[in-house]
C-alpha positions as a LaTeX table, in Angstrom:
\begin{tabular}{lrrr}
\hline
Residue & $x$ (\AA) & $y$ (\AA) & $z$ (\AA) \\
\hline
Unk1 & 123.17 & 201.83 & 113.77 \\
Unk2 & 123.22 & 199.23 & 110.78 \\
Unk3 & 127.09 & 199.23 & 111.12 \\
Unk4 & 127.35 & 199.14 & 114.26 \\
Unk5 & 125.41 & 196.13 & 115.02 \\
Unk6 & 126.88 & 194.44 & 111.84 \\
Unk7 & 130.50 & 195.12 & 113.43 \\
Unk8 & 129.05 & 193.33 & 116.92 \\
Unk9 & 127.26 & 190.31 & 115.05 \\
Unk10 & 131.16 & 190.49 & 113.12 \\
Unk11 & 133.03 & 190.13 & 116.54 \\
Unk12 & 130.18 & 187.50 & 117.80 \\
Unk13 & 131.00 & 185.29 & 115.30 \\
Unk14 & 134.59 & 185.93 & 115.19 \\
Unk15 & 135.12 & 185.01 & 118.92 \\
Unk16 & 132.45 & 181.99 & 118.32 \\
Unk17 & 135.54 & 180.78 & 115.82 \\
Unk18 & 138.04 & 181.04 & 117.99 \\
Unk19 & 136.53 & 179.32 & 120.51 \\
Unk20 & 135.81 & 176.66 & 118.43 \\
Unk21 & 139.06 & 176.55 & 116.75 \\
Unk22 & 140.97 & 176.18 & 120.24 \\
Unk23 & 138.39 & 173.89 & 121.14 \\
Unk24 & 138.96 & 171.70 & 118.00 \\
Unk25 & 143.02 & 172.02 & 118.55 \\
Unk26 & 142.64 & 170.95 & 122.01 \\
Unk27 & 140.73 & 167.93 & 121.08 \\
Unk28 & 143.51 & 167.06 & 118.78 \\
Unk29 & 146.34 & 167.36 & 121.66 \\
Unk30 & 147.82 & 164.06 & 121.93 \\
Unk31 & 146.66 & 162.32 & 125.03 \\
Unk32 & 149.51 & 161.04 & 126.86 \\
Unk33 & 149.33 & 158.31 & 129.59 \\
Unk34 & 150.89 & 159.34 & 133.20 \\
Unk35 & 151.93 & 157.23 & 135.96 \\
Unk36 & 152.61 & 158.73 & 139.11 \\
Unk37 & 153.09 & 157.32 & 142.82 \\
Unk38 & 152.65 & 158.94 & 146.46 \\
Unk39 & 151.55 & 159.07 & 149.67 \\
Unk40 & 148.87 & 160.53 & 151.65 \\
Unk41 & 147.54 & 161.60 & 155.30 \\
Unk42 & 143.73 & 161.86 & 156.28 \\
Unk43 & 141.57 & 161.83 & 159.19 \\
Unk44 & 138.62 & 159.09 & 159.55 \\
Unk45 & 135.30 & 159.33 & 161.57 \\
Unk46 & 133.09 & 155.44 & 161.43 \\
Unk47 & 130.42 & 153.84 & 163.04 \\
Unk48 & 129.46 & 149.99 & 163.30 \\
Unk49 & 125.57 & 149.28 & 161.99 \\
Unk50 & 124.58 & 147.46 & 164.54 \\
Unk51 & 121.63 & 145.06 & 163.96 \\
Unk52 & 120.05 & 145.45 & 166.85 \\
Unk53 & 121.34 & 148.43 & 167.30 \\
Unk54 & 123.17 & 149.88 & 169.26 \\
Unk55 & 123.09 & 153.40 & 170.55 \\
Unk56 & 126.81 & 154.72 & 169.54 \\
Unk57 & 128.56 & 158.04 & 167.81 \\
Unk58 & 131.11 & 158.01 & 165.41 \\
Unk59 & 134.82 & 157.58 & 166.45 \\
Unk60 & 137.57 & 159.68 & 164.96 \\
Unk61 & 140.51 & 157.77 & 163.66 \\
Unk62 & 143.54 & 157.94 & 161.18 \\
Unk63 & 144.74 & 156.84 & 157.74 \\
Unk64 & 147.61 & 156.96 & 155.72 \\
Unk65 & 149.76 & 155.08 & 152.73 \\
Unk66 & 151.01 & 154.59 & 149.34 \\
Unk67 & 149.25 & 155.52 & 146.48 \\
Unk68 & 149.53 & 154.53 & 142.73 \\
Unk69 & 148.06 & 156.21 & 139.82 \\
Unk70 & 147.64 & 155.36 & 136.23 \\
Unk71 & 146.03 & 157.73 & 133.67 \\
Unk72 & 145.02 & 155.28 & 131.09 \\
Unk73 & 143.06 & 157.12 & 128.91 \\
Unk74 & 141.80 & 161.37 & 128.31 \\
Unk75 & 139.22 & 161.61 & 131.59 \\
Unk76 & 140.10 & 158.40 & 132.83 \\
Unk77 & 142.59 & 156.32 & 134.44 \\
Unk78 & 143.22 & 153.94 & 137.46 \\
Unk79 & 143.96 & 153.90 & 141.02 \\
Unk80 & 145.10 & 151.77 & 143.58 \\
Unk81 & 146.11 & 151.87 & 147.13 \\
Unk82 & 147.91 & 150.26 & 150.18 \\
Unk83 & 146.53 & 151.76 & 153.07 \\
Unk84 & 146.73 & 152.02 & 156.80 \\
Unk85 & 143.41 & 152.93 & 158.39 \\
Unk86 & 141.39 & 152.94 & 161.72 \\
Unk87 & 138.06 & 152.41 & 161.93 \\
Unk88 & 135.66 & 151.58 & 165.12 \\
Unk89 & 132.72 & 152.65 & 167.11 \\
Unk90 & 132.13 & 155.50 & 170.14 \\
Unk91 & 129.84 & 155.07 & 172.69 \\
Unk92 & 128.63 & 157.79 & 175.35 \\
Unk93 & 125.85 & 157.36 & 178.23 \\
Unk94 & 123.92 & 160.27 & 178.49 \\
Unk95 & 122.20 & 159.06 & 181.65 \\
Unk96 & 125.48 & 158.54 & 183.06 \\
Unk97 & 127.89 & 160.68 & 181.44 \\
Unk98 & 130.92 & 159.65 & 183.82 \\
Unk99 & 131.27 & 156.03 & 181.96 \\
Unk100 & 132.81 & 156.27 & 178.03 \\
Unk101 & 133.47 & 152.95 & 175.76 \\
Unk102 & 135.19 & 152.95 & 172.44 \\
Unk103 & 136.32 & 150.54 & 170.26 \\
Unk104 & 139.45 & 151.09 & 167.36 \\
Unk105 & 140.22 & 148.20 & 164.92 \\
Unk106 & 143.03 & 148.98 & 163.14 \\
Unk107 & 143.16 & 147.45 & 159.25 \\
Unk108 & 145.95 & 147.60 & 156.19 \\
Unk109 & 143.38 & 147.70 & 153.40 \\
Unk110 & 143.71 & 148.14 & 148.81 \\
Unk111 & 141.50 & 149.69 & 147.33 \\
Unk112 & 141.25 & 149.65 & 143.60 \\
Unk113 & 139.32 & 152.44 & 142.08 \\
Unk114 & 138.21 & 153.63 & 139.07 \\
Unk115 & 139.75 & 157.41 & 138.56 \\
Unk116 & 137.39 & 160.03 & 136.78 \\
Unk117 & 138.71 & 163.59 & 136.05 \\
Unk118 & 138.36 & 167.05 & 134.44 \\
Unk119 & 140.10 & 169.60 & 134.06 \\
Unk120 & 143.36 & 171.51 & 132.60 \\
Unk121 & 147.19 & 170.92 & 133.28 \\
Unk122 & 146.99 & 173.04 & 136.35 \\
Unk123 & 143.57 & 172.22 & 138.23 \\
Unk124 & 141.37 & 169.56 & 137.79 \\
Unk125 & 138.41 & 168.09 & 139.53 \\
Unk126 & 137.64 & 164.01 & 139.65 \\
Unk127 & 135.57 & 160.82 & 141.59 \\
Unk128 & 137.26 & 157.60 & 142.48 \\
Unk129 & 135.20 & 155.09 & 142.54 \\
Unk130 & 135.39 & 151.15 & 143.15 \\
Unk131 & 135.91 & 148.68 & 145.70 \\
Unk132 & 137.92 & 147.87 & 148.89 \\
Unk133 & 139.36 & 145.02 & 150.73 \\
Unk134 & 141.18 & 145.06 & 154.52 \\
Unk135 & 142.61 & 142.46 & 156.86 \\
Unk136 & 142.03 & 143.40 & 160.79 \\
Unk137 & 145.47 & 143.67 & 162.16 \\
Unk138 & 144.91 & 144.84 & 165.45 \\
Unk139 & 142.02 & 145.72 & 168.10 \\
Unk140 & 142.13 & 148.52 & 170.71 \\
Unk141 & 139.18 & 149.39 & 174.01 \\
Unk142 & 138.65 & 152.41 & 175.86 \\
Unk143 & 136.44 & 152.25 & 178.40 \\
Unk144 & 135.46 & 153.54 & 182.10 \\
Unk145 & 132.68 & 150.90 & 182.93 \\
Unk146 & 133.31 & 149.64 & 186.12 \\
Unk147 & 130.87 & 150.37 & 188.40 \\
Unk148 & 128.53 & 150.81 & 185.49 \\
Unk149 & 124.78 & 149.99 & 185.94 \\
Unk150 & 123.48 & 146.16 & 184.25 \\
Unk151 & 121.83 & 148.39 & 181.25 \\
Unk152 & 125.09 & 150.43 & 180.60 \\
Unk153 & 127.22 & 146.80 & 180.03 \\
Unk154 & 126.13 & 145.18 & 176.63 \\
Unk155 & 127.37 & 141.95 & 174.49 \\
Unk156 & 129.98 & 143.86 & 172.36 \\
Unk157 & 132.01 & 145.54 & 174.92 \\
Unk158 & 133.47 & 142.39 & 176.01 \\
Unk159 & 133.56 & 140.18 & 171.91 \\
Unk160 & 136.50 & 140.64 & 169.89 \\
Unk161 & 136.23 & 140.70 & 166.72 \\
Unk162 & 135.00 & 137.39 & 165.27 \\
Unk163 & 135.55 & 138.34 & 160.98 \\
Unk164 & 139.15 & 140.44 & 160.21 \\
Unk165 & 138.54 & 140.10 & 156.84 \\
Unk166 & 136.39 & 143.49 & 155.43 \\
Unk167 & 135.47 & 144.48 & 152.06 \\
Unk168 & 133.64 & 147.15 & 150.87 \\
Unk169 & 132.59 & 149.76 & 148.37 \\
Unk170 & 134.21 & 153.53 & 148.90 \\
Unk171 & 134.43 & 155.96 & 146.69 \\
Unk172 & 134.29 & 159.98 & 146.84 \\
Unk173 & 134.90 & 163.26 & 145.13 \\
Unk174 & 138.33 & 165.21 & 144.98 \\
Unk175 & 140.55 & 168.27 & 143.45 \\
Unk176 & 143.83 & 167.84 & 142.39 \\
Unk177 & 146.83 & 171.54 & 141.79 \\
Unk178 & 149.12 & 169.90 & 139.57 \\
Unk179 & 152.92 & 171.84 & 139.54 \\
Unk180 & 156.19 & 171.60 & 138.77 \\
Unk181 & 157.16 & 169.61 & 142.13 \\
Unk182 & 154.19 & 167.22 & 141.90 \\
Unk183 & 150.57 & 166.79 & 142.14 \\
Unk184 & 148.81 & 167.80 & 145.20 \\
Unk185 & 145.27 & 166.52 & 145.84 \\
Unk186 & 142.47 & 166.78 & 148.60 \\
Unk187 & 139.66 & 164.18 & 148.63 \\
Unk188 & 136.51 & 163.00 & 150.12 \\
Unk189 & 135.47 & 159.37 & 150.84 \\
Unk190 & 132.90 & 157.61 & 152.12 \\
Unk191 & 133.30 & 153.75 & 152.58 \\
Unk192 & 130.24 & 151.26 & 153.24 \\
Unk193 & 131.60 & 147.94 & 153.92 \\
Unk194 & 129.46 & 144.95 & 153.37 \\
Unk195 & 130.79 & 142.14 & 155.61 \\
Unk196 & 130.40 & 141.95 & 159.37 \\
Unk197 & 133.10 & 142.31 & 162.19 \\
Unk198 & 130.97 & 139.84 & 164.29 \\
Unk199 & 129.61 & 136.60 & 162.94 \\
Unk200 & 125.68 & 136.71 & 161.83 \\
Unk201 & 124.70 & 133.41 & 161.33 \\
Unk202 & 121.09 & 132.01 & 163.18 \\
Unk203 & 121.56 & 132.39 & 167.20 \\
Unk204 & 124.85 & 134.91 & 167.34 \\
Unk205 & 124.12 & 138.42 & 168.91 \\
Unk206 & 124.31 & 140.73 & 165.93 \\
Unk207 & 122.65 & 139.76 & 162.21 \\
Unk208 & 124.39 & 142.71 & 161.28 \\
Unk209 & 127.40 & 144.43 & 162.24 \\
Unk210 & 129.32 & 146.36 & 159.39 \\
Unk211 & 131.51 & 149.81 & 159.28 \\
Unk212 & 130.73 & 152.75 & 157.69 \\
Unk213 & 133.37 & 155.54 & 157.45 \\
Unk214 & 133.73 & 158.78 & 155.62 \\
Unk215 & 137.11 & 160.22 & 155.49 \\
Unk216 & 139.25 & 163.28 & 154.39 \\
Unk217 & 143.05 & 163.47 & 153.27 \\
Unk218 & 145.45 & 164.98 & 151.43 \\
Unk219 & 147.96 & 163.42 & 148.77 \\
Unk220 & 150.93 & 164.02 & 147.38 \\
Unk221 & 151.34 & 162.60 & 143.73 \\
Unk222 & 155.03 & 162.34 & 141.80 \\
Unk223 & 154.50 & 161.60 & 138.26 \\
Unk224 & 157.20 & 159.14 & 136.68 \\
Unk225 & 156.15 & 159.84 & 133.23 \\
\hline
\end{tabular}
């Protein structure tokens, strides 16, 4: 019994040093900085917060662009990006369920984001983080309200944007299969913007009027070195 458990406190300790020992050689790997560029495809569903508010859904939109990556660092590195994306509000009546309004504002935005990882040479696991600019390029309506009751027709259906500038803060978690073609990644985001679409100054019809968006895609990553 003696021997026996001295052979398992043996192969404890033994294993405990091998551990340790591949721990200690991978800390001594040579970190080596990667730079990689791609593109990438994702869905987007947003809202405008409304202040009043304003009874409305999310609307389902697209994005898509270039992406540049810079590993600076072990666990760390750089991102930026050059972005199509489509943002906007949904409304729906439920008292009159016939009549439909939407609103799609289309912006080319960068965001520059801080890029935290972990993981191996095969799988890894990170955050981006940081914040995000856009121009308004282009505005698009939906809508069935003719006909429509007083109470069904409000201010914003018929204002264009007043502000295309947008900036923001967006950030969200992500996993990343790295092979021998390239890096494939799929990502969360969530984006809170914190300027208005419509102007908010003393007398104008919203005080408030910012997008918020979540968002999922997929990228495709080529390192160059």
């Amino acid at each position: 019994m003696g021997l026996r458990s001295s052979a398992h406190r043996f192969g404890f300790s033994l294993l405990l040093l091998i551990g340790l020992a591949g721990g200690m050689a991978h800390a001594r790997t040579p970190f080596k900085p990667e730079l990689a560029v791609g593109a990438s495809f994702g869905t987007t569903f947003s809202y405008v917060s409304f202040m009043p508010k304003v009874q409305h859904g999310m609307k389902m939109g697209y994005t898509a662009g270039a992406t540049l990556r810079w590993l600076t660092e072990r666990y760390l590195g750089l991102q930026a990006e050059l972005n199509f994306a489509q943002y906007g509000w949904k409304e729906a009546f439920e008292e009159e369920p016939r009549y439909h309004y939407e609103r799609a504002i289309n912006y080319v935005e960068l965001p520059f984001m801080t890029h935290i990882y972990y993981g191996n040479d095969r799988f890894r696991v990170y955050l981006n983080l940081g914040p995000k600019i856009g121009y308004a390029i282009s505005e698009r309506t939906d809508e069935n309200l003719a006909g429509a009751t007083p109470n069904l027709t409000n201010e914003q259906h018929g204002m264009p944007i007043e502000k295309r500038f947008d900036w923001g803060l967006c950030g969200g978690p992500g996993i990343e299969l790295r092979t021998g073609i390239g890096n494939f990644l799929i990502e969360g985001r969530y984006y809170y913007a914190l300027g208005d679409i419509y102007n908010s100054r003393k007398g104008d019809v919203f005080s408030k009027s910012s997008t918020q968006a979540i968002s999922a895609k997929i990228t495709y990553l080529f390192p160059l070195f």
